[in-house]
PAVEXKE-37977 format. One record per residue (C-alpha): residue number from 1; residue in three letters; chain; x, z, y. Coordinates in Angstrom, 3 decimals, always signed. Layout:
# residues N
+-----+-----+---+----------+----------+----------+
:   k :   r : c :        x :        z :        y :
+-----+-----+---+----------+----------+----------+
: NUM : ala : A :        X :        Z :        Y :
...
+-----+-----+---+----------+----------+----------+
# end
This chain:
# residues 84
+-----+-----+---+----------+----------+----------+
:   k :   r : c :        x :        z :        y :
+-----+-----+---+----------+----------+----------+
:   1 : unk : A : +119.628 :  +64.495 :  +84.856 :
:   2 : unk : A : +117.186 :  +62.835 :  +87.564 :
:   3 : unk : A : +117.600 :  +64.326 :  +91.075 :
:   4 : unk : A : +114.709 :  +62.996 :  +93.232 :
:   5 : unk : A : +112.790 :  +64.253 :  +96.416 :
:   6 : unk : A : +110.313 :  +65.872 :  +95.748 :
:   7 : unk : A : +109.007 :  +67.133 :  +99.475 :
:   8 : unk : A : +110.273 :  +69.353 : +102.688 :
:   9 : unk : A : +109.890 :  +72.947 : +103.656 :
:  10 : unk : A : +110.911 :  +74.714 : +107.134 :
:  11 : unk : A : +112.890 :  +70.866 : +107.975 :
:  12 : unk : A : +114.707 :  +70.806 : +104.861 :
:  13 : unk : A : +114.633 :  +68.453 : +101.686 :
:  14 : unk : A : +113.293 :  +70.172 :  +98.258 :
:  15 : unk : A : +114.707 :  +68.242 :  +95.365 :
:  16 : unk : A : +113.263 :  +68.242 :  +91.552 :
:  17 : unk : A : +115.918 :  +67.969 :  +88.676 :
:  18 : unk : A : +114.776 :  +66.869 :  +85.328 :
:  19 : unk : A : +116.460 :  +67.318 :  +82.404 :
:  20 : unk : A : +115.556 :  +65.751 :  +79.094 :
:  21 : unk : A : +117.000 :  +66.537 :  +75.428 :
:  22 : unk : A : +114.165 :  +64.172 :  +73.844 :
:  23 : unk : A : +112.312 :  +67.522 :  +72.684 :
:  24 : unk : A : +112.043 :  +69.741 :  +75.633 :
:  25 : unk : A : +111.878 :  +68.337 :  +79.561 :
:  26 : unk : A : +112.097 :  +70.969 :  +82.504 :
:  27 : unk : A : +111.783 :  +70.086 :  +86.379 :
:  28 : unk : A : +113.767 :  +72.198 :  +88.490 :
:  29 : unk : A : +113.112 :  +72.814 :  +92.410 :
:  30 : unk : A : +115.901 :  +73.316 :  +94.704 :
:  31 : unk : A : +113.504 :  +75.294 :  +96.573 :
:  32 : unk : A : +114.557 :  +78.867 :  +94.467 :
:  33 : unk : A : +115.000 :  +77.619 :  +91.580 :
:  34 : unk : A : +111.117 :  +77.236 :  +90.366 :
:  35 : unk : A : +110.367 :  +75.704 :  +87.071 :
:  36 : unk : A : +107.979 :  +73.121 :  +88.116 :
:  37 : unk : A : +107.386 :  +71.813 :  +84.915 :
:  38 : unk : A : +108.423 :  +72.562 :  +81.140 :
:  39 : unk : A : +107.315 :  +69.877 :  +78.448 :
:  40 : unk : A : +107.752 :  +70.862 :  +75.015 :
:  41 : unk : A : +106.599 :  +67.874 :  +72.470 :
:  42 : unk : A : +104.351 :  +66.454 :  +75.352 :
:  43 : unk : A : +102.299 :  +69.104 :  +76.095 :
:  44 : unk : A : +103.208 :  +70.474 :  +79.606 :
:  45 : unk : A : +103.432 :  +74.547 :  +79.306 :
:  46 : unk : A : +103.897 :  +75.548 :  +82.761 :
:  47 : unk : A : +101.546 :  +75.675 :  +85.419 :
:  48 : unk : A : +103.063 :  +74.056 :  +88.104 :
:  49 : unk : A : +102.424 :  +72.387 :  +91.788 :
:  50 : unk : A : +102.639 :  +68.814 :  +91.844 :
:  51 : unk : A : +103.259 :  +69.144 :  +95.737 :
:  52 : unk : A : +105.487 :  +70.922 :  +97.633 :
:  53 : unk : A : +102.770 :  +71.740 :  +99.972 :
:  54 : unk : A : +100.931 :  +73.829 :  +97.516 :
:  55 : unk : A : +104.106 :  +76.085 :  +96.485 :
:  56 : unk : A : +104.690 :  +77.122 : +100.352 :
:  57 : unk : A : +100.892 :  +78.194 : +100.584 :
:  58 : unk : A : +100.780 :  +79.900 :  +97.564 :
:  59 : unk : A : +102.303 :  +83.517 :  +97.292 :
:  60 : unk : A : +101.583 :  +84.231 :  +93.388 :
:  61 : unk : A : +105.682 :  +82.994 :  +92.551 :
:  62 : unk : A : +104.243 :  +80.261 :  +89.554 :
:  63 : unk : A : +107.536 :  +78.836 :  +87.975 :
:  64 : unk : A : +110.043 :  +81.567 :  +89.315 :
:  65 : unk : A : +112.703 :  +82.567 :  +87.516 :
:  66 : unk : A : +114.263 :  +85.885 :  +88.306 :
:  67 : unk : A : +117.577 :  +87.151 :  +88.272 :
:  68 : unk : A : +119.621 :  +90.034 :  +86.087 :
:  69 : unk : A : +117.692 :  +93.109 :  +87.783 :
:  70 : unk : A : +114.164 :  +91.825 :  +86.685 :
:  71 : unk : A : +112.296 :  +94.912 :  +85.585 :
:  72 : unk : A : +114.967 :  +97.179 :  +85.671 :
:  73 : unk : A : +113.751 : +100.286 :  +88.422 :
:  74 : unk : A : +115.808 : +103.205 :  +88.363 :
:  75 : unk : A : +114.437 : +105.635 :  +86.481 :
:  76 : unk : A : +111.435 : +103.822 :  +85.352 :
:  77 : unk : A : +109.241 : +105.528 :  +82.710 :
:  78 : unk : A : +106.292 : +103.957 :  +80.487 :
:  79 : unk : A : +103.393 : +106.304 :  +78.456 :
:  80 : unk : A : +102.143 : +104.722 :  +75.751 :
:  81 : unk : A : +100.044 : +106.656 :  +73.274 :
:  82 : unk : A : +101.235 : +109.790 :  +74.625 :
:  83 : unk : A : +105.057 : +108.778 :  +73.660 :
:  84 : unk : A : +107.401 : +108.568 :  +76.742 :
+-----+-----+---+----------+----------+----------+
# end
């Protein structure tokens, strides 16, 4: 695992973490967990900031993960073809 700077929000340092199995590489930010990049067999499949700048001015969430209650609303209901 590398652990570098990678810029500051609100006064406070925003690391990346990369890990690397040889196959798949994935930068982490500190800065809520985003998935800043994800390199499978060299081809980069995330679209990701390369600045910390452009994640705090941007408000679409690109690389978030989300936690155990993603899409799960209480009593949500989906129609599809008529079928509940």
């Amino acid at each position: 695992m590398i652990k570098e700077l990678f810029g500051s929000y609100n006064g406070r340092d925003v690391y990346r973490y990369t890990l690397d199995n040889g196959t798949i590489r994935m930068c982490i930010l500190n800065w809520g967990c985003v998935i800043q990049k994800l390199i499978f067999d060299g081809v980069d499949v995330e679209c990701g900031f390369d600045k910390m700048e452009e994640y705090a001015e941007c408000r679409d969430y690109y690389g978030a993960t989300v936690g155990r209650y993603a899409n799960r609303i209480a009593n949500g209901k989906l129609n599809i073809g008529g079928c509940e």
